[in-house]
ZAMARGU-4260 file (C-alpha; in steps of 0.2 Angstrom, whole numbers, plus 5000, padded with zeros to 4 digits):
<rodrens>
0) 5743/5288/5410 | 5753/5289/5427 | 5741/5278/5435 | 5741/5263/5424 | 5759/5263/5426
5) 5760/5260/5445 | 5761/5243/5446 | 5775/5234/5453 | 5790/5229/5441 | 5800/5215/5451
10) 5815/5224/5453 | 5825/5212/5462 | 5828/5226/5476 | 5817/5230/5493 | 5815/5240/5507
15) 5834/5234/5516 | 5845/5236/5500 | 5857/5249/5502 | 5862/5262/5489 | 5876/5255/5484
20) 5869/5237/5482 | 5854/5245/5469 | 5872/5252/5457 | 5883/5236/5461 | 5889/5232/5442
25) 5883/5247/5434 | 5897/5259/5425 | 5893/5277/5427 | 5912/5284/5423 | 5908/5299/5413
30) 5890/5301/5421 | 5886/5318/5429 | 5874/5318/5444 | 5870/5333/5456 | 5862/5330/5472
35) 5852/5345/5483 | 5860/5340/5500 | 5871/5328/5496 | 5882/5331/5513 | 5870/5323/5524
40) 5858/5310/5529 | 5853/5301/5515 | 5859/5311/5501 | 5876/5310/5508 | 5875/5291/5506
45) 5868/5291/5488 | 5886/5304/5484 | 5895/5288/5491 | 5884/5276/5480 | 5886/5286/5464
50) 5904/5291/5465 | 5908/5274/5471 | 5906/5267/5453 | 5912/5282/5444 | 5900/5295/5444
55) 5907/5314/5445 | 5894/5322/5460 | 5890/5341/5462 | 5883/5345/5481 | 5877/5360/5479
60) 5876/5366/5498 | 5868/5381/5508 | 5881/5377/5519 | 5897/5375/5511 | 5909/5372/5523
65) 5899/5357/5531 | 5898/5351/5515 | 5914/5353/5512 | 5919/5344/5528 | 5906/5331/5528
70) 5912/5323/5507 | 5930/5326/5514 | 5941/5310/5508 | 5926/5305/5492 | 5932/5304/5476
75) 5924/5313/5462 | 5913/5326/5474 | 5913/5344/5471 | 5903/5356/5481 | 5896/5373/5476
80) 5881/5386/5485 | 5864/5385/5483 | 5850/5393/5495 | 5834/5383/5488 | 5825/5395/5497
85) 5833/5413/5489 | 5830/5414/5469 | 5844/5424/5466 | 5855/5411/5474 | 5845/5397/5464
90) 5848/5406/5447 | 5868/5408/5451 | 5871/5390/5456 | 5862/5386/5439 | 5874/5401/5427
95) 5888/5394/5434 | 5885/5376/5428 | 5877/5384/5411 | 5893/5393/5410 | 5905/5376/5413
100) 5892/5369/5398 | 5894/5348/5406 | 5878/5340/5402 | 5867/5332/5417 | 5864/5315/5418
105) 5855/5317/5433 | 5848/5328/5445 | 5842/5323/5463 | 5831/5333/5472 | 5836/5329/5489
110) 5837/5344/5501 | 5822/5347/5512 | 5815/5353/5528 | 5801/5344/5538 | 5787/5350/5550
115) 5797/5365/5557 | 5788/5380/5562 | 5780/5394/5551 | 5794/5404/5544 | 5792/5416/5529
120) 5808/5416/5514 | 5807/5426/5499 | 5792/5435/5495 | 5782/5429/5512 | 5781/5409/5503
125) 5779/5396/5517 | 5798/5389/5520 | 5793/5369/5518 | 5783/5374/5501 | 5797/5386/5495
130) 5810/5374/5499 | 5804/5358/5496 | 5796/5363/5479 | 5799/5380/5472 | 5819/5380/5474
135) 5818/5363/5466 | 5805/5367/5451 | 5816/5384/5448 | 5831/5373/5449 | 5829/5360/5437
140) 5820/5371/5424 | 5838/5385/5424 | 5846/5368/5420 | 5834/5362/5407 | 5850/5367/5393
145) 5862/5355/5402 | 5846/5340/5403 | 5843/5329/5388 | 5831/5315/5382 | 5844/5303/5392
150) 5842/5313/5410 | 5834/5311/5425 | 5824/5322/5437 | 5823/5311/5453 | 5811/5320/5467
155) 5814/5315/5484 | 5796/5317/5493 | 5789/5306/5508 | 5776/5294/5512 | 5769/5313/5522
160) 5761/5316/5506 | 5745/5306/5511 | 5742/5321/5524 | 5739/5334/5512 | 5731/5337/5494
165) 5739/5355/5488 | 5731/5368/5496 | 5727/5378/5480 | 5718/5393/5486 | 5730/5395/5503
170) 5748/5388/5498 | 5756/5398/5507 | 5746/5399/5523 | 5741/5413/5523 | 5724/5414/5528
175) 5721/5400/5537 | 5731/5393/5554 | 5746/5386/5550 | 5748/5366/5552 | 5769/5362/5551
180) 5763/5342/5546 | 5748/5346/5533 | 5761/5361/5526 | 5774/5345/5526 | 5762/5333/5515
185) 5757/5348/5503 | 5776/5351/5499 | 5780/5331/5497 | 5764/5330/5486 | 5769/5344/5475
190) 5787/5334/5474 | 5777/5320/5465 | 5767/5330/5455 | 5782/5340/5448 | 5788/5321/5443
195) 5772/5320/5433 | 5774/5337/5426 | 5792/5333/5418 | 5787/5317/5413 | 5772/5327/5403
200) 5787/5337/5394 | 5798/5323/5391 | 5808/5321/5403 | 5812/5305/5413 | 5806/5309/5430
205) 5802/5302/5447 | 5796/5303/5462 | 5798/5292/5475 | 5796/5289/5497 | 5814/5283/5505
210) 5806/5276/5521 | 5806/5280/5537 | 5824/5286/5542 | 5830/5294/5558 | 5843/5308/5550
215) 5844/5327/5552 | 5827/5330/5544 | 5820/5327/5560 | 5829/5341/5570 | 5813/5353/5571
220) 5805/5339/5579 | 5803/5340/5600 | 5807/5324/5610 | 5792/5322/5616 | 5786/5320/5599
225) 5796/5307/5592 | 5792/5299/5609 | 5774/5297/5604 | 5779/5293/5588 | 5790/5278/5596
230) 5806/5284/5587 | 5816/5290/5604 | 5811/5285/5624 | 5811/5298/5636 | 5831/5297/5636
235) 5834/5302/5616 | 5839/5281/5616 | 5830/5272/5602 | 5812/5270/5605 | 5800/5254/5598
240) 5796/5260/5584 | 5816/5261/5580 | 5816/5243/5572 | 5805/5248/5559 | 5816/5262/5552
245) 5830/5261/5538 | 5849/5265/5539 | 5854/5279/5530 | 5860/5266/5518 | 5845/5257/5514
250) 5835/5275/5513 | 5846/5282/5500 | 5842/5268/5489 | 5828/5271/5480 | 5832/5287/5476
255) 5849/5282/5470 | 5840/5268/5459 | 5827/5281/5451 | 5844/5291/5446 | 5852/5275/5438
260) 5841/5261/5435 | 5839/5255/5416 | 5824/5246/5420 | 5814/5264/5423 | 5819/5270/5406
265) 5801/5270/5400 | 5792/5272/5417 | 5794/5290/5418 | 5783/5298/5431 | 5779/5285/5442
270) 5779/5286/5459 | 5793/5273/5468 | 5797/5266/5487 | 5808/5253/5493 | 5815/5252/5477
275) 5800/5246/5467 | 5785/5255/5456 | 5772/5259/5472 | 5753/5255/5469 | 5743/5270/5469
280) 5733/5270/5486 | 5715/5263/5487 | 5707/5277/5499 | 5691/5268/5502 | 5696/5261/5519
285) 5699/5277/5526 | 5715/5285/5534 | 5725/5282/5547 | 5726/5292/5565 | 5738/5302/5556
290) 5730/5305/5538 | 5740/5292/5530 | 5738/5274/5522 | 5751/5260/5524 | 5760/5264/5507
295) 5760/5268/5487 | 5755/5285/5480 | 5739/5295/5484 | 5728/5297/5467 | 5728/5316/5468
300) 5747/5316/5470 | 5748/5307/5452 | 5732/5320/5443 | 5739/5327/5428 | 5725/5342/5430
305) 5732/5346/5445 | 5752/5344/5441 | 5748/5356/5427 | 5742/5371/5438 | 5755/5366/5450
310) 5770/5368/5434 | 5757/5386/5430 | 5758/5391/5449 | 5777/5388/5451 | 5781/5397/5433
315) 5770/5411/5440 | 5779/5412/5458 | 5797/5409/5452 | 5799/5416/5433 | 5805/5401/5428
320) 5796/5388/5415 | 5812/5380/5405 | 5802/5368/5396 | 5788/5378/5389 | 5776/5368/5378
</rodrens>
């Protein structure tokens, strides 16, 4: 049961180690690891970690040619295209490393978008669902041939997961208004329960909340709300709430510890932040302003029920179930 293994594990690690502090001494020369947006933010910084001590990376990029230009001078980096949000494109990026046959020893879901506007991809799905989830979930189960007892799924979701359950009767929003931070938390909270849905299948998986991190993610965000929210002051300069946040460096590091860290072998499906197993949230005080709690994982983010219809909803919407039981 997910929720009994929530309980902190003394890792040694915290919310200010870096990425490459939470892999100093480890070995992984041979180690395969591909990372959705690994070009910028925080998923350029966990490339650095990983190849750092020997890992090969793929970047699989919607952008090439940032990503190209962004991992210049890294070792051990190769980058190839992927559109999360455009099936066909998903399924190509997958062929073409079935085709090369190199076994994954880990993949991070790391590419994302955050509160932007309403925006239909593919068949009308709501863009943060599609890309945040579906591209992943249709991702790792075309790679399921190249993932073994020893892999790792690692999903990058967010602290926003308190704002929203899944929405199971409206996913996409569309029939009811839409609500760019609610859309935000249904996404991140599909994230963990995809975690808990390979973990029910065999695979080690997590899920896991970087921190709070000023990087590109926030570029559908006006000023005037990051003024409120005391990231920015009415210049674009720092704000208040600026102290609080992580470098890029320290937010890649739990995700770069889930991918590597021999002391979650056995805890796979649990939910991580600052580099640590996260409680699972105590609700009965209530919310904040915002629908959120001050951290570890929402109980219904963690319910095998209901990351069993999401795995049933994402076969359905994307053709894809790689681990069928």
């Amino acid at each position: 049961m997910i929720t009994a293994q929530q309980t902190p594990i003394g890792s040694g690690f915290g919310a200010r180690s870096t990425a490459a502090e939470v892999v100093s001494g480890l070995d992984l020369s041979g180690r395969l690891v591909v990372v959705t947006g690994g070009y910028s933010g925080l998923g350029l910084e966990a490339v650095r970690a990983l190849t750092g001590v020997g890992a090969r990376v793929v970047v699989p990029a919607r952008r090439r040619e940032v990503a190209d230009e962004a991992l210049a001078g890294i070792d051990g980096v190769m980058t190839d295209e992927l559109d999360l949000a455009d099936l066909d494109s998903v399924a190509a990026f997958a062929g073409r490393r079935l085709a090369d046959g190199t076994r994954i020893d880990a993949v991070v879901d790391n590419a994302g978008v955050m509160a932007c506007p309403l925006e239909r991809v593919g068949p009308g799905w709501e863009r943060q669902f599609a890309t945040n989830h579906l591209g992943h979930f249709a991702l790792v189960n075309r790679l399921a041939p190249l993932l073994d007892g020893d892999s790792r799924v690692v999903s990058v979701s967010s602290r926003g997961h308190h704002f929203s359950d899944l929405h199971r009767e409206d996913v996409h929003y569309e029939h009811r208004d839409y609500d760019k931070w609610q859309a935000y938390g249904q996404s991140k909270t599909a994230n963990v329960l995809f975690a808990v849905g390979l973990a029910a299948r065999g695979v080690r998986a997590f899920a896991l909340h970087p921190g709070g991190i000023m990087t590109p993610l926030q570029r559908h965000l006006p000023l005037e709300e990051m003024v409120a929210l005391g990231w920015k002051d009415e210049q674009g300069n720092p704000g208040p709430a600026a102290a609080n946040l992580k470098t890029p460096e320290q937010g890649a590091a739990t995700e770069t510890w889930a991918a590597t860290s021999p002391r979650l072998a056995d805890l796979s499906g649990v939910y991580l932040e600052d580099c640590e197993v996260a409680v699972t949230v105590d609700t009965s005080a209530g919310p904040d302003s915002r629908g959120g709690y001050p951290g570890g994982v929402m109980p219904y983010a963690i319910d095998p029920d209901a990351a069993e219809w999401l795995w049933a909803a994402s076969v359905e919407a994307t053709g894809v179930d790689g681990f069928g039981r």
